[in-house]
N, C-alpha and C positions, 0 to 999 in steps of 0.2 A: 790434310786440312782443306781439300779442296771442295768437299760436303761438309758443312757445318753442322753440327744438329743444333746452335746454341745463335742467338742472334747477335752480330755483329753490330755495334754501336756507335756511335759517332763521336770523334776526339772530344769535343766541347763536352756531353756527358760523360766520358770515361773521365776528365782530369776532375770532373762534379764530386762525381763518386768517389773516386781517390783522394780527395780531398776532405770530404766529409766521414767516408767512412772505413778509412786506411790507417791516412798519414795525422799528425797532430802539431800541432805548435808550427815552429819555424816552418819546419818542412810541407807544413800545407799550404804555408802561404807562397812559399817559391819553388811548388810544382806547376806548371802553368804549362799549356799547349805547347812550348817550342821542347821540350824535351821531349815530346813525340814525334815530332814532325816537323821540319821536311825529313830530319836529321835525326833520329833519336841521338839522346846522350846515355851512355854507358853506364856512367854514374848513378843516375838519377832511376834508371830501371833497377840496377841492381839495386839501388837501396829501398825502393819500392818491392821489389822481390821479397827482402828478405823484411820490410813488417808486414806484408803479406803472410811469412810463415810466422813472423811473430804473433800474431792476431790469430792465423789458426793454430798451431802448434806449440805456440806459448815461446817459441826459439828465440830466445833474441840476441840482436846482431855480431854483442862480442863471443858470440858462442863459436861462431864462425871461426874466428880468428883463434881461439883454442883448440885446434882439432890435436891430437896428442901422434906424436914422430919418436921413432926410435933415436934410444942414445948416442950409434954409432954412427948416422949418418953424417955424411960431412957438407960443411957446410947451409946450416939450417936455415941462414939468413935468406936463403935463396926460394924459401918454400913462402917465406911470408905474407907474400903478394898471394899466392897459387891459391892457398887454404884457402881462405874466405870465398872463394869466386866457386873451387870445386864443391865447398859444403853447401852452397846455394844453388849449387848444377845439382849435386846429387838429391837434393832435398824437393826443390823441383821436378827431377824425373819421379821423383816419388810422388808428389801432388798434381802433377798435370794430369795425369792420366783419368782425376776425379772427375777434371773439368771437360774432358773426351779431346786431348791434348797427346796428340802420342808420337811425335818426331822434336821433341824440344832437344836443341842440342846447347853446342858452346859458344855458336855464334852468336846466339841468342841473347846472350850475356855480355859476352866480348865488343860485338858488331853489329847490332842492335837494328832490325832495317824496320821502316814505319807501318807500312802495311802486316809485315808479322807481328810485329810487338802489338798493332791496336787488334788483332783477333787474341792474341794469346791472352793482353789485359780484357777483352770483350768477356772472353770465355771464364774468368777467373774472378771476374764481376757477375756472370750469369751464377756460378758457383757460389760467391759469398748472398746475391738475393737467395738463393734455394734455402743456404745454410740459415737464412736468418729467419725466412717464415718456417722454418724446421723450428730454428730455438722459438719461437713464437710459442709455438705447436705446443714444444715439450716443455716449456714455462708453464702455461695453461694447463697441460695436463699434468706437472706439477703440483701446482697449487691445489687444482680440482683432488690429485690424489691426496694433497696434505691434509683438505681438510674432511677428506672420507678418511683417513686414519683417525685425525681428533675424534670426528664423529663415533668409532670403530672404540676406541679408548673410552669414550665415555659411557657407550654401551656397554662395555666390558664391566667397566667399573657399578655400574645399575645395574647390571645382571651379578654380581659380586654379593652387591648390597641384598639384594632380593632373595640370593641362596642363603646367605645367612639370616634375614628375615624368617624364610622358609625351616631354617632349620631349629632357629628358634621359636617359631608357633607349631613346631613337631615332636621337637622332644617335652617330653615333660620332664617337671621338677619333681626332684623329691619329696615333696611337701603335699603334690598333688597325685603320686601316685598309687594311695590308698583311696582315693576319692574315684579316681580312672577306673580303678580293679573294681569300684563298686555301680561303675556306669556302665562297667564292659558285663556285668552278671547280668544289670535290670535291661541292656541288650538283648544277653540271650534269652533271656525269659518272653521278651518283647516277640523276637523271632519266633520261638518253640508256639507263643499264642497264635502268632500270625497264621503259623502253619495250620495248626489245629481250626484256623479260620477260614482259611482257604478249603479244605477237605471238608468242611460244611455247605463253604460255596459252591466246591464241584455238586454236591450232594442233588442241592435246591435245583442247581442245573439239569442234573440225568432228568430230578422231579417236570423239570419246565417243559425238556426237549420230547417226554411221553406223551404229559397234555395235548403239546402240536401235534405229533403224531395223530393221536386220536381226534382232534378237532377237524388235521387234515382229510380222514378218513369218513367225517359225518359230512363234510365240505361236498366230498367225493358225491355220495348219494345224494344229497339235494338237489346235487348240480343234476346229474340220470334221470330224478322224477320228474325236473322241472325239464329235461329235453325232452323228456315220454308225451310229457303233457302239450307242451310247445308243437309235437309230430303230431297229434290227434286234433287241434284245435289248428292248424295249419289245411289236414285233410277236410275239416268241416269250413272253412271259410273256402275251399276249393270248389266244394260242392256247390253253396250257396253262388258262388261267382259263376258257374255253370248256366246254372239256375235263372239268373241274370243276365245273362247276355242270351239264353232262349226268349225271354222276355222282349230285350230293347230288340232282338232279331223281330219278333211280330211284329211289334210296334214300327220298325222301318218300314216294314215291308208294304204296313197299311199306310204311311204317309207318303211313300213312294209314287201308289196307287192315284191317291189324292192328287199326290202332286203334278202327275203326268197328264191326270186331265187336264188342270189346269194352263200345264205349258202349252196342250194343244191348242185350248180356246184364245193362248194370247199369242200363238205363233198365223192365228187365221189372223189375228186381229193387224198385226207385224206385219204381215206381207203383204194384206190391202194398201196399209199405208207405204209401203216400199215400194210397190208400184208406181204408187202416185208422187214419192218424191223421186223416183227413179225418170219419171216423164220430164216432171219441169228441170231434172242436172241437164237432160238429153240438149233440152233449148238453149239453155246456159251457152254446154259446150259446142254449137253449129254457130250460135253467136262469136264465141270465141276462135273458132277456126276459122271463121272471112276475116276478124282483127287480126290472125295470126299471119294468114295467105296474106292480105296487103302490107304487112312487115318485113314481110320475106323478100316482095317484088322493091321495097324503098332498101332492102341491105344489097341487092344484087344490084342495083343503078350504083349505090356507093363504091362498092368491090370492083366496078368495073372504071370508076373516076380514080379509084385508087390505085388502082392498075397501072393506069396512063399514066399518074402521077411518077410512082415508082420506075417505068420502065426510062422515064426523063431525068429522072436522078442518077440512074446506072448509067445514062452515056456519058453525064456530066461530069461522075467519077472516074470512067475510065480516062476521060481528056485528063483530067487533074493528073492520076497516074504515071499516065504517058509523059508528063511536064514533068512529075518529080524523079523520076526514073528518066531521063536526062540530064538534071542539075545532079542526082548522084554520082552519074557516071562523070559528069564532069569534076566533081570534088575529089572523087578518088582519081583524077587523073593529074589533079594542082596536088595533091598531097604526096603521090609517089615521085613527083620533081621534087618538092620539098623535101623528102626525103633523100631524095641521091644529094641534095645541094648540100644536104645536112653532113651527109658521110662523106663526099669529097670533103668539105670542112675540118671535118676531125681527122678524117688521113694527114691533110696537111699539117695540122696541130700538132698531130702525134710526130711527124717528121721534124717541127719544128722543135719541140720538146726533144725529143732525140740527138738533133743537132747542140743544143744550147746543153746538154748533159756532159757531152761529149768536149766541149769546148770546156768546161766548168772542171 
């Protein structure tokens, strides 16, 4: 019992439960904490015990006390105590085991100690919640099956109803038997027509499926003359398109002509004027390169103020430097004192704590 698989519960709930859902009347009222603890009482478990097996086993308690002894034993009076206490050991060893319970003896019974009894009663409460959402379970699946049986019955009894229905709009009466014999003739005769209607039908069909034949076959040849024709009016619009692009080839060849003189007399005409606007960019841009050259001498005066400028700012930064790359080094030299002050501190503490532990 020293791994439990079952959760162990606290007095105040164990005596809840046993009171509610054990013990009844009297007895629940004058079950109360002190008969588990500091001290069990003897009494009071065993009688706990045994409506324990009353409630599951239906046993109840004078059954105990009937356990049946041979005739010749002597002196009987002597067992009467014994009975009841063994038939609740032996009944017990048979039901603990359910509750994962497997060294219950007879001091159990006899000498009652508090820490065993409240795991035994834990485990034997954990068993009766299982058992009860079990009857829960099979109540409800009960019922559910009771009334798939009604259901089951009633369908029987309509399926009942419905054969005999069936069997009487199947048989016929005597009364109407001559009438039947005489609907079962105008049947056959119905059929024998049908047939001879049918073999007319195939007939018209062989007629149908020749037609198509032949119709596919005239289909055939129109489609061939009108490709013959389509091939020979394909060859004469080829011709003609020949015919036609010798044509529009003259025709280029003489606007080509045309044309070329014509680019000539406007390319003399182009290049006169290209000259002339070629003179006045030229003045343009000699204009523009004295504005350019005096730009250049005002950027190199500034590059060179800026220079000066610059080369005064990098002394000024390296002094700053030099300044703060000494207050570093002085921090990191206040910080590593602070630190050893830090840790002689705590050694002390720690020794201090050490000594007060030891005292303590």
């Amino acid at each position: 019992m020293n791994e439990n698989t079952f959760p162990v519960y606290k007095v105040d709930t164990i005596v809840q439960f046993y009171r509610a859902e054990v013990l009844t009347g009297q007895e629940a009222k004058h079950f109360t904490k002190n008969d588990i603890t500091p001290v069990p009482k003897p009494e009071s478990i065993q009688r706990l015990y045994m409506r324990v097996l009353q409630l599951l086993f239906r046993f109840r308690p004078e059954c105990h006390y009937t356990v049946p002894l041979s005739e010749n034993l002597q002196h009987p009076m002597l067992y009467e105590w014994v009975t009841p206490i063994m038939s609740v050991y032996m009944r017990m060893c048979q039901f603990l085991p359910l509750c994962h319970v497997y060294d219950f003896s007879l001091n159990d019974l006899l000498n009652p100690k508090s820490k065993r009894t409240i795991t035994i009663l834990s485990a034997i409460q954990n068993f009766l919640h299982f058992r009860k959402q079990r009857l829960e379970m099979t109540t409800a699946h009960q019922q559910s099956f009771r009334s798939d049986m009604d259901r089951l019955q009633a369908y029987t009894r309509e399926i009942k109803e419905a054969e005999r229905k069936i069997e009487k709009l199947t048989t016929i009466p005597p009364e109407q038997q001559a009438e039947a014999k005489e609907l079962a003739s105008a049947l056959a005769e119905l059929t024998t027509n049908m047939q001879h209607e049918y073999q007319d039908v195939n007939a018209m069909n062989e007629k149908v499926a020749q037609f198509k034949t032949e119709i596919a076959e005239i289909s055939q040849k129109l489609v061939q003359s009108l490709a013959a024709m389509n091939e020979t009016l394909q060859k004469e619009l080829k011709s003609l398109s020949s015919e036609e692009a010798q044509m529009k080839r003259a025709l280029a060849m003489k606007l080509d002509k045309e044309s070329k003189q014509q680019i000539r007399r406007q390319k003399k005409e182009v290049k006169d004027q290209q000259v002339k606007n070629i003179y006045g960019q030229y003045d343009k841009i000699h204009q523009k390169r004295e504005e350019f050259v005096k730009m250049i001498e005002e950027s190199n005066r500034e590059t060179k103020q800026f220079k000066e400028k610059m080369q005064k700012l990098r002394e000024k930064c390296n002094q700053q430097t030099q300044k703060a790359q000494e207050f570093y080094d002085r921090l990191l030299t206040t910080l590593e004192q602070y630190n050893k002050r830090i840790e002689s501190i705590v050694v002390e503490t720690n020794a201090d704590t050490l000594k007060m532990k030891s005292h303590f």
